[in-house]
N, C-alpha and C positions, 0 to 999 in steps of 0.2 A: 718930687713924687709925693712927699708929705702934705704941700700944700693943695696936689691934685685929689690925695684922697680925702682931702676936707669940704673939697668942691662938688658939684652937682653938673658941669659941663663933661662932656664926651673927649672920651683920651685917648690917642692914637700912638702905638707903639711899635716902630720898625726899628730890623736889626736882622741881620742875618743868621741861619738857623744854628738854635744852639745856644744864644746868648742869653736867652734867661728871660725872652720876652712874658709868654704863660705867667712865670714867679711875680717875674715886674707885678703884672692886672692881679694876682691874685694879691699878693701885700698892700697894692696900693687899694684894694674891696678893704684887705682885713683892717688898716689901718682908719679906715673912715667909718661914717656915721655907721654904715650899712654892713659892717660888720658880720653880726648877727640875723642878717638876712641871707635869703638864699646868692649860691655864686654859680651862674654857670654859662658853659663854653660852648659854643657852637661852632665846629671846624667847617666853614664855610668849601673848604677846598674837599673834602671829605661825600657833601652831600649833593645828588646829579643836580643840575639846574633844573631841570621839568620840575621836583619836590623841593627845591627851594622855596618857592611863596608859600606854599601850605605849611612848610616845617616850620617858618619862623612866625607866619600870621597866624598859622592855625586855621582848623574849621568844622563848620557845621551842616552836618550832613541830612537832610531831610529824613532819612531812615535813624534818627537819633543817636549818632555815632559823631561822637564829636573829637577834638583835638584843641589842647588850649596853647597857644601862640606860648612862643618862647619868653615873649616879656609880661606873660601873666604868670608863666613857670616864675618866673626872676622878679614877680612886681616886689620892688621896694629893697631889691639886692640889685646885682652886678650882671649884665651881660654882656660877654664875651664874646666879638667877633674873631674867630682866628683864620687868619689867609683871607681876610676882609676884598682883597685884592679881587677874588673868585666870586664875589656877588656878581649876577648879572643885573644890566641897567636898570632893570624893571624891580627888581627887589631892592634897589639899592633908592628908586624911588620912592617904593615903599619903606624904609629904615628912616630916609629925609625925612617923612611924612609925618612917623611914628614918634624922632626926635620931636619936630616941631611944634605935633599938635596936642603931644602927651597920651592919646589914645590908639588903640588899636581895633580893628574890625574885622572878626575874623568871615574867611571866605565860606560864603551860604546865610552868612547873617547880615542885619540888618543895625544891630545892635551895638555902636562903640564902646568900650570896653577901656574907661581911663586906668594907663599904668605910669608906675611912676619906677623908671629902672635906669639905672648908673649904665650908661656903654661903652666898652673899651675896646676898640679895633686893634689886629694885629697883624703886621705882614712882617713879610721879607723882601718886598719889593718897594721899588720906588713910585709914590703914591704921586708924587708931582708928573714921574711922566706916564702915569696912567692916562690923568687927567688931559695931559696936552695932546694923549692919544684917543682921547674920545672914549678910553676905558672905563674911568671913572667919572662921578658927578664931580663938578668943580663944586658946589652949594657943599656936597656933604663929605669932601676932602675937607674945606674951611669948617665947616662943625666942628671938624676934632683941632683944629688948629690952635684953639685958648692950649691945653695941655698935648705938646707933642713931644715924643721922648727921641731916641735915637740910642739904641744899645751899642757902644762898641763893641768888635769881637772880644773875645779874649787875649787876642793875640798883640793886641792895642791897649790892654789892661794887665800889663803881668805884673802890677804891685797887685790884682786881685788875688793869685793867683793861693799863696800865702791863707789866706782868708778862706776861697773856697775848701783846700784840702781841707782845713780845719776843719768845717763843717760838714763836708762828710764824712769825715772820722767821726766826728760826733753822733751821726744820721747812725755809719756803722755799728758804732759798740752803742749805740740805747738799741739796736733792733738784735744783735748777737751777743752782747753780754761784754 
């Protein structure tokens, strides 16, 4: 994870819920260049599919009402795919796009828009047999392929276990004294 937040490739992080993936992308932002730029999360599972393209592209509206794409929210920080699994094909076209070309174009314009933002995908599902099921793009499952994690449960780590209490006690008494 240290070596992934010194990198500029796309990092995909599955695990089942609960394991700490969210923490995972956020340490591995705070621990890289990007730091000190913005961080944020997009819960993919959260927003309907019809608002899908326009939430993450953005856009611009003839009547001067505009929206700025998620990766100009995030230019030169971190963004956060969560339940990456819930893009449908067509957005997930457009993210390939987005990786590839370093730009973004938001919908009603005509005008590309180079960004330059960190992407870390998060599921709880199995991304491989997305892919064999026609769910997912195979091109931009392999994107995140350089940096892929895999969180064990808890239940698979109980030398953590030690560690985490600790740091919630810690969390506890800095916030109650």
């Amino acid at each position: 994870a240290q070596i992934a937040a010194r990198a500029v490739a796309p990092v995909l992080i599955q695990g089942e819920s609960g394991t700490g993936k969210s923490y995972l992308a956020y340490t591995i932002h705070c621990e890289g260049n990007r730091a000190n730029k913005p961080f944020s999360e997009i819960n993919c599972h959260a927003i309907p599919q019809e608002h899908m393209m326009r939430e993450i592209l953005g856009y611009d509206d003839p009547g001067g009402v505009s929206q700025p794409s998620q990766f100009e929210i995030a230019h030169q920080g971190t963004l956060v795919f969560s339940h990456i699994e819930s893009l449908p094909l067509k957005v997930q076209e457009a993210l390939l796009y987005v990786i590839e070309r370093g730009y973004v174009t938001r919908f009603g314009s005509t005008y590309p828009m180079p960004v330059d933002v960190r992407i870390i995908g998060i599921t709880s599902n199995n991304l491989e047999q997305a892919v064999a099921a026609g769910d997912f793009i195979s091109q931009l499952y392999y994107r995140f392929g350089v940096f892929s994690f895999r969180l064990p449960p808890l239940r698979e780590r109980r030398e953590d276990i030690p560690l985490l209490i600790r740091r919630l006690l810690d969390i506890i008494a800095a916030k109650y004294g």
